[in-house]
N, C-alpha and C positions, 0 to 999 in steps of 0.2 A: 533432385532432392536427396543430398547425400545426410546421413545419420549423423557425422561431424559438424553441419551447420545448424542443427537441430540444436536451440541454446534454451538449456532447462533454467526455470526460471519461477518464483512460488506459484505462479498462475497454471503454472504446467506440470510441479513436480510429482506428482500424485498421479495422473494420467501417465506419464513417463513410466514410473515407476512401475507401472499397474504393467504396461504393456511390451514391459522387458521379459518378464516373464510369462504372460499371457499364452496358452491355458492351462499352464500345467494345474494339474488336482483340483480345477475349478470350473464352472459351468463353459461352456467353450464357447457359447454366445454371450460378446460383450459391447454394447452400444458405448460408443466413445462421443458425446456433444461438445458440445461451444460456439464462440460465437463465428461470424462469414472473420476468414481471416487470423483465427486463434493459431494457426498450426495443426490442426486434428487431421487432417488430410495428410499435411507432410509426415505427421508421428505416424499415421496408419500406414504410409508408404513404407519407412525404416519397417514396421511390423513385418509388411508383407515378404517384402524383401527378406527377410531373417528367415521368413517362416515358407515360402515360395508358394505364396498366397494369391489364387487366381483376381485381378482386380477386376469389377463390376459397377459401371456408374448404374446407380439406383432409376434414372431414369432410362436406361437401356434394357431393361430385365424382360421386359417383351420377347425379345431377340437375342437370349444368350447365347454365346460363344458354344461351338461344338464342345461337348464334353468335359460342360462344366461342371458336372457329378462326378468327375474323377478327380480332381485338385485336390490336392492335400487340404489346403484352408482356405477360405476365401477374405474379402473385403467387399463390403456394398459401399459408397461411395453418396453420399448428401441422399438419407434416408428416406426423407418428407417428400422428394420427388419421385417414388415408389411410382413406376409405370405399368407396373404386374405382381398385386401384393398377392397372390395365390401363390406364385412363382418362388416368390420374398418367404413364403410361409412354408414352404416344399422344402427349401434352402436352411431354414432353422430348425428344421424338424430331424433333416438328414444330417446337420453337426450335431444337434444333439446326440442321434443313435448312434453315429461312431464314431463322439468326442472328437473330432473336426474343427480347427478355431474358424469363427467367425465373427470377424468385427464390422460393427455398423456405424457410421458415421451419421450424424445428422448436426446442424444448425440449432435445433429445437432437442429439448424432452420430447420422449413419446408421447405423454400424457397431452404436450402441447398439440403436436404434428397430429396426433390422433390415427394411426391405419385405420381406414374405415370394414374393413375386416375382422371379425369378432375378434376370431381363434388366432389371427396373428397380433391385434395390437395386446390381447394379453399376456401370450407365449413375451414380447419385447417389455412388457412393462413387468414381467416377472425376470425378466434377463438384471443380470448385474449391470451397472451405468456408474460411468465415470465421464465428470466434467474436466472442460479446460475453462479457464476463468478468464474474463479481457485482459486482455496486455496491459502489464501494468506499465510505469514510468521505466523501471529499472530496465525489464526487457525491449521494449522498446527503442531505449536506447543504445543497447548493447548490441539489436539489429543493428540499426544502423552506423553506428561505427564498422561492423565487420562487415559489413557492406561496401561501407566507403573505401576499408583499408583492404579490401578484394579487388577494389580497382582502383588501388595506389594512391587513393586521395586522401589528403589533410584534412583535416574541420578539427576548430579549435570545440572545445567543452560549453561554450557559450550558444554555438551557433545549434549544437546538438541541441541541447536542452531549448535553445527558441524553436527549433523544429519538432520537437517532442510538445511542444506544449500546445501547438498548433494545429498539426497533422491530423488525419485519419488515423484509428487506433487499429490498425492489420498487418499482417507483415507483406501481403499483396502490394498495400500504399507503401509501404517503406523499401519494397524493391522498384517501385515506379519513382517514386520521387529520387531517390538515388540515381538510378540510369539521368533522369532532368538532370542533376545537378550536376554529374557530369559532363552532361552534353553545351550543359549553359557554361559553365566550367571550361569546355576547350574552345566552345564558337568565342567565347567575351578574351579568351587566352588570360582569366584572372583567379585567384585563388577562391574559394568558396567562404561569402565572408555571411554577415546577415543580412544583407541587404541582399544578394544574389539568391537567400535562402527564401525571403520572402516574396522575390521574382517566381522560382520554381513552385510555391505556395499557391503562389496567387493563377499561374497558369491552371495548373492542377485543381484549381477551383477549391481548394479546400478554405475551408470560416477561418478567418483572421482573429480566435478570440479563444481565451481559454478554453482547453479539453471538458473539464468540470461542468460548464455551463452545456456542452452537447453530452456529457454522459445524464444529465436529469433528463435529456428530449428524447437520444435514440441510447438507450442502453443495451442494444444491441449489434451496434458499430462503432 
């Protein structure tokens, strides 16, 4: 997950923005959400990366890494699956006393996910929070074009926007269906047209029907 493929986009610019500088002169614990698939993992990785930020999947916190009180900053990784929120609460307590960033990813708000731990879910819900909003049309399709044009392939603007309209709205689906379309793309040895796009659709099991009609049922994929 390189920082160059990371395409800001209005759904993301604000969270981008926030995490370029992140923490100078500001609380050093900062909960990053959105939804499975926004990007908030990849943005948190560029962070950590800049910042040489020990990474923690939140459901591993049972059995941290030796010497993970000595990192410069951390990352907790999909919040809501907290497997040792005492741990999780140890951890915010020590960026806070000496200004340490830590960033928390989660899927959900706090206030949704709930820690069931007093003193931690309030220490998070008094924490600064910034969203990633769902992918809109524009990014979406701007993945995947640089996707395709990563692995030398053409797709006219038609076939993009039928596959936008169609798809899983994540950039997870829009690296899965790309690899398909390629691979349908070199077994058939023919160009990537709509009718092939709708083959890799349909494998992939995704709804055959306007995005709009699945953003009123799951507005959260």
């Amino acid at each position: 997950m390189r920082a160059e493929d990371f395409l800001v986009a209005p759904c993301n610019r604000v969270a981008h923005a926030l995490l370029a500088r992140w923490p100078e002169g500001q609380d050093p614990v900062l909960v990053l959400t959105g939804p499975p698939g926004s990007g908030k993992t990849h943005l948190a990785r560029i962070w950590a990366e800049r910042r040489s930020a020990l990474w923690l999947e939140a459901a591993g916190l049972a059995e941290p890494p030796a010497a993970w009180a000595e990192a410069a900053s951390w990352v907790v990784d999909d919040g809501e699956r907290c497997s040792d929120e005492t741990f999780l609460f140890h951890l915010v307590n020590l960026a806070r006393a000496e200004g340490r960033g830590l960033v928390l990813t989660s899927a959900f708000p706090v206030a949704v996910w709930r820690p069931r731990l007093p003193d931690l879910r309030s220490r998070l819900l008094a924490a600064p929070t910034v969203a990633i909003d769902p992918i809109d049309d524009a990014l979406l399709a701007a993945v995947l074009v640089k996707q395709l044009a990563d692995r030398q392939l053409r797709v006219g603007p038609q076939v993009v926007h039928y596959l936008v309209a169609r798809m899983e709205r994540s950039f997870v689906a829009a690296r899965r269906l790309v690899g398909l379309l390629d691979a349908l793309a070199l077994e058939r040895r023919r160009p990537i047209t709509t009718a092939l796009a709708r083959d890799a659709l349909q494998r992939l099991g995704h709804a055959l029907h306007d995005h709009h009609e699945r953003e009123e049922t799951t507005p959260w994929t």
